[in-house]
OpenMM code with the backbone's topology and positions (N, CA, C; nanometers):
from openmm import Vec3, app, unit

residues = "UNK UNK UNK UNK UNK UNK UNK UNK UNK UNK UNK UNK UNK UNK UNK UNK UNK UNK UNK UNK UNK UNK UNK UNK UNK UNK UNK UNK UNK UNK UNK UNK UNK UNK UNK UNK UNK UNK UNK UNK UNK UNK UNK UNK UNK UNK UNK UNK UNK UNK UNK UNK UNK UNK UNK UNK UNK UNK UNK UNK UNK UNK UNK UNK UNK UNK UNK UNK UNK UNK UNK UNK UNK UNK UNK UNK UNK UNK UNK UNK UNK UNK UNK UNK UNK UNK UNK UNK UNK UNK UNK UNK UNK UNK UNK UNK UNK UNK UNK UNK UNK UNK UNK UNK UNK UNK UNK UNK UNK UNK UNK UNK UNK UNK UNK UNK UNK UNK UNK UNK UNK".split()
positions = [
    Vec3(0.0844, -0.1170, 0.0000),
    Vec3(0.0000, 0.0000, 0.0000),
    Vec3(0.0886, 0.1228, 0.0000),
    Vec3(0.0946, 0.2237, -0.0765),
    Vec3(0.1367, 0.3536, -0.1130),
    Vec3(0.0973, 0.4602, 0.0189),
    Vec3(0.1867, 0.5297, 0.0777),
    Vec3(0.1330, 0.5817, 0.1542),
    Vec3(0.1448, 0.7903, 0.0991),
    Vec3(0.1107, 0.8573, 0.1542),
    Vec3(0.1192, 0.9725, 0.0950),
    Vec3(0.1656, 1.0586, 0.2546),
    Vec3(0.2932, 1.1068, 0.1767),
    Vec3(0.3335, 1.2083, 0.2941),
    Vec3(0.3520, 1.3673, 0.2610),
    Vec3(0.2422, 1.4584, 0.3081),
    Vec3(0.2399, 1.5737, 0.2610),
    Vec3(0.3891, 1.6530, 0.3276),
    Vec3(0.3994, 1.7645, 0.2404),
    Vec3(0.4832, 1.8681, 0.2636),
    Vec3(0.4218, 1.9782, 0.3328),
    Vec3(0.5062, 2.0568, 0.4434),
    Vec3(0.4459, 2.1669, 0.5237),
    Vec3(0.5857, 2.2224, 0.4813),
    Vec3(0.5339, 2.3784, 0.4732),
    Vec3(0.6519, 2.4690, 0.4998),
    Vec3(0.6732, 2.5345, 0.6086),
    Vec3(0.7604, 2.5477, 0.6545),
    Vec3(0.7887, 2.6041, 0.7616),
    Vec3(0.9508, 2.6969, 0.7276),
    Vec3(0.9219, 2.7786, 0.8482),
    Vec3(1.0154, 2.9256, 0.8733),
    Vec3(1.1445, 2.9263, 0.9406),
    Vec3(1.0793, 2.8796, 1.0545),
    Vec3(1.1770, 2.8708, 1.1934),
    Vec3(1.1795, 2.7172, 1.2893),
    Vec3(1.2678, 2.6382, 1.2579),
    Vec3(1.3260, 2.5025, 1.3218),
    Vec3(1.2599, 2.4969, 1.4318),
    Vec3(1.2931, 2.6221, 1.5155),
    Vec3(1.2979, 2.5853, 1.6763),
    Vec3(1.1549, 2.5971, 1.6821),
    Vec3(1.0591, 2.7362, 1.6354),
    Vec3(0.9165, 2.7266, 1.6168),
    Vec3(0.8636, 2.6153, 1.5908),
    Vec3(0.8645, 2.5608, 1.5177),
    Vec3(0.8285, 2.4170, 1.4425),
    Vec3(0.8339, 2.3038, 1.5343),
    Vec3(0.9657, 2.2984, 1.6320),
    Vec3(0.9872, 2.2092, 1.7339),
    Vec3(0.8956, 2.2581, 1.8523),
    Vec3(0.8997, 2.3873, 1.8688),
    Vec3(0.7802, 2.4254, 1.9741),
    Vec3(0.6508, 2.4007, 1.9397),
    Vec3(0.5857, 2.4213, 1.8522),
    Vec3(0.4383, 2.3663, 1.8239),
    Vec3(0.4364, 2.2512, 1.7625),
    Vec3(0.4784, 2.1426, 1.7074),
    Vec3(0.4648, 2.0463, 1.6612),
    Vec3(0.4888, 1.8969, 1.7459),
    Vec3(0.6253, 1.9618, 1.8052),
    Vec3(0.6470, 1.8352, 1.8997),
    Vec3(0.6134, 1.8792, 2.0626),
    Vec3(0.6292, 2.0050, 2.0924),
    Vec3(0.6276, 2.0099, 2.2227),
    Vec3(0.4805, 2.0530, 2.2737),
    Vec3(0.3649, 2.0981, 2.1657),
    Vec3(0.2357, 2.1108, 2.1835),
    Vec3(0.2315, 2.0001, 2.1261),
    Vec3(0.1846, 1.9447, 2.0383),
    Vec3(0.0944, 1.8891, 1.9792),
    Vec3(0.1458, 1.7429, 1.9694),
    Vec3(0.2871, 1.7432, 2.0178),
    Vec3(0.2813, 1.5664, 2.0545),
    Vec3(0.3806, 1.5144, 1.9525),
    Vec3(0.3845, 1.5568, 1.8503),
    Vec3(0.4637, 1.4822, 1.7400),
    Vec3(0.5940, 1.4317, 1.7821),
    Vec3(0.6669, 1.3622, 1.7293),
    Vec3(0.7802, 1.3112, 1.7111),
    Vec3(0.9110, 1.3193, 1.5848),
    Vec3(1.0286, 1.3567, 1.6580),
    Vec3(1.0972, 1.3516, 1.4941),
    Vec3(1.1072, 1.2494, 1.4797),
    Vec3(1.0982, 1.2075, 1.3595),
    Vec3(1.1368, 1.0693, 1.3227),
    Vec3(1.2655, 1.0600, 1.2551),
    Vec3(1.2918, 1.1725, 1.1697),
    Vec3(1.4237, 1.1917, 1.1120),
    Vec3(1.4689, 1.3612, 1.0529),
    Vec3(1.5909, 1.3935, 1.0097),
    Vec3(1.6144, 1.5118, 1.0026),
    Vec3(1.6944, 1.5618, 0.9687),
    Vec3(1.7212, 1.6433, 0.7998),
    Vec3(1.8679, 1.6755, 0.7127),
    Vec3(1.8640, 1.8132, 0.7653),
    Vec3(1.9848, 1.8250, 0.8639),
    Vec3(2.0668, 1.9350, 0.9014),
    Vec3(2.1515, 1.9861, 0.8276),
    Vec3(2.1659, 2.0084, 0.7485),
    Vec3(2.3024, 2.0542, 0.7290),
    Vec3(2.3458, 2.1738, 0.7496),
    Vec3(2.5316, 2.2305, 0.8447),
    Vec3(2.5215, 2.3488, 0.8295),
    Vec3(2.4657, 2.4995, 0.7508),
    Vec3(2.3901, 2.5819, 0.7842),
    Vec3(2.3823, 2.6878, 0.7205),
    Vec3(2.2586, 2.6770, 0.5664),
    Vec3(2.2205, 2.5585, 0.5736),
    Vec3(2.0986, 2.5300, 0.5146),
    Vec3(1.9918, 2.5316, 0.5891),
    Vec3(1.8775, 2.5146, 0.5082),
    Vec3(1.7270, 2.5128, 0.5741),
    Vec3(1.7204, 2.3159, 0.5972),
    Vec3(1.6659, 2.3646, 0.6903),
    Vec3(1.6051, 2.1939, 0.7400),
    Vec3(1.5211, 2.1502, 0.6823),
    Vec3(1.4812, 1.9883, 0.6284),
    Vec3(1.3939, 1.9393, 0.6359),
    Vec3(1.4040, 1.7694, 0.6904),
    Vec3(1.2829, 1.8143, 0.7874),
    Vec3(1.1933, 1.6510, 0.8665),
    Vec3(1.0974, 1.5731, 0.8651),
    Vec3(1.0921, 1.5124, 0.8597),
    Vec3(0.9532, 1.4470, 0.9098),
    Vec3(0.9437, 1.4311, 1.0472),
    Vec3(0.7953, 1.4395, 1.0413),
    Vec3(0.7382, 1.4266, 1.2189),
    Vec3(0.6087, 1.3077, 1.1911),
    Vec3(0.5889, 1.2601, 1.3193),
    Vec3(0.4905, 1.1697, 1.3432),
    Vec3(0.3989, 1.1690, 1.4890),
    Vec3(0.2859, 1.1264, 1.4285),
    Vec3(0.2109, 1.0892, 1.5885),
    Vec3(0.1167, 0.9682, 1.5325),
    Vec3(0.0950, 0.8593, 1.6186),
    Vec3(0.0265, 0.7616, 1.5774),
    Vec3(0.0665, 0.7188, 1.4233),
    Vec3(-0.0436, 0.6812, 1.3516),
    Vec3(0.0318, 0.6577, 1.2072),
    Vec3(0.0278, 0.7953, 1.0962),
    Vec3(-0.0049, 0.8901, 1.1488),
    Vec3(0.0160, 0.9879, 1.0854),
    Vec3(0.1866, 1.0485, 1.0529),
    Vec3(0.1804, 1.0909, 0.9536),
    Vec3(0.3127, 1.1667, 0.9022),
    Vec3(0.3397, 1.2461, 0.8230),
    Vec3(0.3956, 1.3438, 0.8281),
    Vec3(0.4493, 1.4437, 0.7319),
    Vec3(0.5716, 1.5237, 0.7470),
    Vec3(0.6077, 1.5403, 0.6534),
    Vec3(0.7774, 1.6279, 0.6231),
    Vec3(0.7573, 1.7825, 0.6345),
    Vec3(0.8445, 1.8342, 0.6994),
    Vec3(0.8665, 2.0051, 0.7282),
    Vec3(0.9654, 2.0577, 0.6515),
    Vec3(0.9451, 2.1293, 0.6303),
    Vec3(1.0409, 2.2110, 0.5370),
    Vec3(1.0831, 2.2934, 0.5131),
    Vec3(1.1862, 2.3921, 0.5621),
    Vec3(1.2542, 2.5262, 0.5283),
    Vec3(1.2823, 2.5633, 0.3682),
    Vec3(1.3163, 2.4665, 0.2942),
    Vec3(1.3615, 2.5347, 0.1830),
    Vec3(1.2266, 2.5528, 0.0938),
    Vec3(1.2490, 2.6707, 0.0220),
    Vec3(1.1802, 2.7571, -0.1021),
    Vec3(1.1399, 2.6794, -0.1653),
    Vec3(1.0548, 2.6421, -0.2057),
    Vec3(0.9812, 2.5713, -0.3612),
    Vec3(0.9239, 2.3958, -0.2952),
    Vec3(0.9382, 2.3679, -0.2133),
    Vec3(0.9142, 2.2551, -0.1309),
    Vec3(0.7528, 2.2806, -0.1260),
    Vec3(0.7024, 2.3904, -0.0827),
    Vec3(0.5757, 2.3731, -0.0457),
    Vec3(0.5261, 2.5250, -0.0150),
    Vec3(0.4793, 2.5808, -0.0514),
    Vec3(0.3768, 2.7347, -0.0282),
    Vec3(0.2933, 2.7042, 0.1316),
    Vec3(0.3348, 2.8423, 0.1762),
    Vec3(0.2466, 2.8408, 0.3126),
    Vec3(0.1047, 2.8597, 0.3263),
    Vec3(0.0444, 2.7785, 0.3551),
    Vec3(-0.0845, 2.7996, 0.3879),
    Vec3(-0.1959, 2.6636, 0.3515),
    Vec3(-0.1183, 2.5640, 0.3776),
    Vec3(-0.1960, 2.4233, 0.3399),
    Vec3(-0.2727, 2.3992, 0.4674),
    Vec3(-0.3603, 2.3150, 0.3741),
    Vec3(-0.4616, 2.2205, 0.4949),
    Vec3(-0.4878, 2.1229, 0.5247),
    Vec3(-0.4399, 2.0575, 0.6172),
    Vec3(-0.4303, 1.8565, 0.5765),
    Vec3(-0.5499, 1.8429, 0.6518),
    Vec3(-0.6484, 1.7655, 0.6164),
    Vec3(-0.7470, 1.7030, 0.6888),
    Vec3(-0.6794, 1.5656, 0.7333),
    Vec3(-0.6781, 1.5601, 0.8749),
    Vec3(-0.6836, 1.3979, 0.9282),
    Vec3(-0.7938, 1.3153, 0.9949),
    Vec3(-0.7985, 1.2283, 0.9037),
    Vec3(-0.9454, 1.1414, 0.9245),
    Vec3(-0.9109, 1.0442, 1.0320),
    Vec3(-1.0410, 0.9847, 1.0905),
    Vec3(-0.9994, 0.8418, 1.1860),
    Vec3(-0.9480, 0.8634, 1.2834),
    Vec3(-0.9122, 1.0105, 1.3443),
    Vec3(-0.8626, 1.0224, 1.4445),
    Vec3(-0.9444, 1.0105, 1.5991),
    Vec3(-0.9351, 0.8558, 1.6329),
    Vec3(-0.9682, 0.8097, 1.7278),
    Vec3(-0.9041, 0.8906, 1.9155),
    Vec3(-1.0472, 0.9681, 1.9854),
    Vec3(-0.9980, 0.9649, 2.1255),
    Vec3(-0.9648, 1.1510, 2.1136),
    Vec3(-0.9886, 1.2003, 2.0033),
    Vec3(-0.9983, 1.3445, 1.9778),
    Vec3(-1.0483, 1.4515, 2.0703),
    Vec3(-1.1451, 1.4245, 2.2019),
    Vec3(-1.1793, 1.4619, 2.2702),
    Vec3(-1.0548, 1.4828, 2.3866),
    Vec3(-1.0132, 1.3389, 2.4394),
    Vec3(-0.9196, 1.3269, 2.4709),
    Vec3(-0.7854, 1.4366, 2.4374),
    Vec3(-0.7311, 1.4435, 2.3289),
    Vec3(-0.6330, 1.4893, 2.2560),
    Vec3(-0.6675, 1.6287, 2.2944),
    Vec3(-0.7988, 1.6545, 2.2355),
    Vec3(-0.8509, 1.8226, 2.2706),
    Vec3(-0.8103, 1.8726, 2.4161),
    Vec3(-0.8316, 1.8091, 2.4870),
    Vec3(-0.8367, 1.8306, 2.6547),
    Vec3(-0.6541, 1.8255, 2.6434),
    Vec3(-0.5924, 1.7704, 2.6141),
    Vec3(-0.4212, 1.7792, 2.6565),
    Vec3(-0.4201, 1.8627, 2.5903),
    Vec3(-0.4461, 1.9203, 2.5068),
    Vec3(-0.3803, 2.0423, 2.4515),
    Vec3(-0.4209, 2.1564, 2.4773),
    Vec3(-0.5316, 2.1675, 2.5375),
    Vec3(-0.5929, 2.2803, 2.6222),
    Vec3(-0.5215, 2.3003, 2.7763),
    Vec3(-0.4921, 2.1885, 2.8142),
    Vec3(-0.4505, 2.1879, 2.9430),
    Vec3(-0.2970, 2.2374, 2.9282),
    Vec3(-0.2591, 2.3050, 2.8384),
    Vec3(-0.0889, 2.2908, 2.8658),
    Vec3(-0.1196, 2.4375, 2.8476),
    Vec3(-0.1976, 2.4728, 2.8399),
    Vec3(-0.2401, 2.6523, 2.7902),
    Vec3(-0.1084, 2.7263, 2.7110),
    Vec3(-0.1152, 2.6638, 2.5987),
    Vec3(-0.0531, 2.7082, 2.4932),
    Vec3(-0.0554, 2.8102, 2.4328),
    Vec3(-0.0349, 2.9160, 2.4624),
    Vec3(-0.0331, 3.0392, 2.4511),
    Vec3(-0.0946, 3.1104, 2.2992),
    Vec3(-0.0647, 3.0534, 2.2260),
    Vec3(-0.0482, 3.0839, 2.0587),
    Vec3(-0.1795, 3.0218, 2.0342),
    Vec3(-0.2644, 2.9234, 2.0676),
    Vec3(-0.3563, 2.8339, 2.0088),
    Vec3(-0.4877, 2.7425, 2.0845),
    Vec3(-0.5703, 2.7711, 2.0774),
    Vec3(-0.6896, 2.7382, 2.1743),
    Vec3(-0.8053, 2.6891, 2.0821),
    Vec3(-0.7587, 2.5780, 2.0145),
    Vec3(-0.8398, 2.4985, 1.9789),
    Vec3(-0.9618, 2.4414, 1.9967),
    Vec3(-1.0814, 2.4491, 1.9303),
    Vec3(-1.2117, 2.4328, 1.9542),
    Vec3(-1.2672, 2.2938, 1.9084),
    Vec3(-1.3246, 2.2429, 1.9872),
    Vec3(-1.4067, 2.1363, 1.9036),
    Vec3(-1.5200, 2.1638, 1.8113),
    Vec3(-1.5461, 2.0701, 1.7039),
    Vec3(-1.6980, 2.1826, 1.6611),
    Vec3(-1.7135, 2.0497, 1.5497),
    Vec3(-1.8867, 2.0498, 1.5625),
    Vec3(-1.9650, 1.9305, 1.4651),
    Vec3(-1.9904, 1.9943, 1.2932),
    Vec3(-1.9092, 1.9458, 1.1884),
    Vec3(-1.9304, 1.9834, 1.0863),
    Vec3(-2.0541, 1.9359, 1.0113),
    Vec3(-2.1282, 2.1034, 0.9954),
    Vec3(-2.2206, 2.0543, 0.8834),
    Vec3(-2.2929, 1.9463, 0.7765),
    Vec3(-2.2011, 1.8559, 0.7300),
    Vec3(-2.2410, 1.7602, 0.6730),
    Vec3(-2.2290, 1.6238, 0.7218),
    Vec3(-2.1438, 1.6183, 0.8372),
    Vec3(-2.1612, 1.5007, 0.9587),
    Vec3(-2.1885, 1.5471, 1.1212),
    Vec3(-2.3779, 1.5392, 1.1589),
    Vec3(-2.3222, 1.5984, 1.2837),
    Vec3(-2.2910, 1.4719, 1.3802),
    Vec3(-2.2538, 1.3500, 1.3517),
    Vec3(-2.2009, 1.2812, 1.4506),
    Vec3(-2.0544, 1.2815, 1.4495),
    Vec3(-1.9917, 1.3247, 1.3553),
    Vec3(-1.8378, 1.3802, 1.3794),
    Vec3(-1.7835, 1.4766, 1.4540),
    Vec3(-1.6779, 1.4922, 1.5146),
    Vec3(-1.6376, 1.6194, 1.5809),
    Vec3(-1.4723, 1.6787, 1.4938),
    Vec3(-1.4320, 1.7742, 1.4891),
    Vec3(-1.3367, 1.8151, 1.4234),
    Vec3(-1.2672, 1.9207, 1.5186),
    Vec3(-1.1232, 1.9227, 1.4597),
    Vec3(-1.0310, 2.0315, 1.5898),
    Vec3(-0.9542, 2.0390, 1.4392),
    Vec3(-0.9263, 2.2135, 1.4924),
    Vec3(-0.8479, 2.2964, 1.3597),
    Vec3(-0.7649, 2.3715, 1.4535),
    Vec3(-0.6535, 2.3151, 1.3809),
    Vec3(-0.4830, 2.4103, 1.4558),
    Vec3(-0.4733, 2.4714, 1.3330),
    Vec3(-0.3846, 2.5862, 1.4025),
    Vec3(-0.2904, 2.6860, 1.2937),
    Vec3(-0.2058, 2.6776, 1.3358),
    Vec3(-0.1042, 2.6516, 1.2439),
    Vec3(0.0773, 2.6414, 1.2886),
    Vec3(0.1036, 2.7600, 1.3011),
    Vec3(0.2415, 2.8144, 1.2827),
    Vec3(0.2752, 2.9444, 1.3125),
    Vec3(0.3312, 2.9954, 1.1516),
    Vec3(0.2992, 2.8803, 1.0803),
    Vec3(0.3334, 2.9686, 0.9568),
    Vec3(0.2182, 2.9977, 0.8530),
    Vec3(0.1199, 2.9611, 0.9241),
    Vec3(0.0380, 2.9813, 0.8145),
    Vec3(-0.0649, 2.8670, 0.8064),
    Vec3(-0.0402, 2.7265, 0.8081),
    Vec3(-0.0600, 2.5446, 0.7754),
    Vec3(-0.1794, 2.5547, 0.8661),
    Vec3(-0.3272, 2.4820, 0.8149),
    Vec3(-0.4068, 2.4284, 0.8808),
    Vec3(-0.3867, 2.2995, 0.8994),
    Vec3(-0.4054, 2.2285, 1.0121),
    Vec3(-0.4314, 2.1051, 1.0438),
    Vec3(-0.5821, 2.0394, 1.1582),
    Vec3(-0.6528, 1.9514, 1.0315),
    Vec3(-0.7889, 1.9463, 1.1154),
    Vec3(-0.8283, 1.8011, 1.1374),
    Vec3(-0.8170, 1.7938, 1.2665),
    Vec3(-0.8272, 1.6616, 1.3037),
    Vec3(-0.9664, 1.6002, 1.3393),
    Vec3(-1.0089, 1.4814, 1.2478),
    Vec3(-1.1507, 1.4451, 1.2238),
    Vec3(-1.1903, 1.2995, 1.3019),
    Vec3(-1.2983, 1.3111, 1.3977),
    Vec3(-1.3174, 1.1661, 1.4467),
    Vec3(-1.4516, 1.1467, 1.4484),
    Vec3(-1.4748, 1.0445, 1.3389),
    Vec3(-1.6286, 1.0561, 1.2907),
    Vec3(-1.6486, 0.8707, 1.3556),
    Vec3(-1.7780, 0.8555, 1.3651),
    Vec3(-1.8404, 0.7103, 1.3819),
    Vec3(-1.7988, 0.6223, 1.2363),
    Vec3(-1.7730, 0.5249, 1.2745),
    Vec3(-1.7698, 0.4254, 1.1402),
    Vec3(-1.9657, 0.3973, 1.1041),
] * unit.nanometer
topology = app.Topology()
chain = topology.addChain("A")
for resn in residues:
    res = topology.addResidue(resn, chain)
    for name in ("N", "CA", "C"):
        topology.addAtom(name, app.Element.getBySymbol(name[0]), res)
């Protein structure tokens, strides 16, 4: 099975490490440093994944990944409220065309939506 790993752009390393891994949980999984270049990583949580990216032409700011299946979202909502994250105060909220789903929408700091979806099978 083919898996698909989107591109995020990002600005600032250490930003990126502050909201991605130290709010929101992620993990590096791996990471091309090289002196005096722009970084790029991938991060993970559960089986989700995607690559970050400093350099130019990689990816335009302002994407929106929908993540589906995200089991325990309520849960998730509540830790990330509880760390009172200064930058981001995430809402739960029932979308229009499923109201037995619930959905949570972050904004990174560069721009990137990320909306995390936990609907009934």
């Amino acid at each position: 099975m083919s898996k698909i790993i989107p591109i995020l752009r990002v600005f600032d390393y250490d930003k990126a490490i502050e909201f991605y891994i130290n709010w929101l949980g992620f993990k590096v999984d791996w990471q091309h440093m090289p002196d005096g270049l722009p970084v790029y990583f991938q991060i993970s949580l559960r089986d989700i994944a995607f690559d970050l990216s400093e350099h130019h032409g990689d990816a335009s700011p302002g994407a929106h990944i929908r993540i589906l299946g995200f089991e325990g979202l309520r849960e998730y909502h509540k830790s990330l409220i509880d760390q009172k994250y200064k930058y981001n105060r995430p809402g739960l909220e029932h979308p229009e065309w499923d109201p037995d789903a619930i959905e949570m929408t972050v904004h990174d700091p560069f721009g990137n939506r990320i909306t995390f979806v936990e609907a009934p099978l």
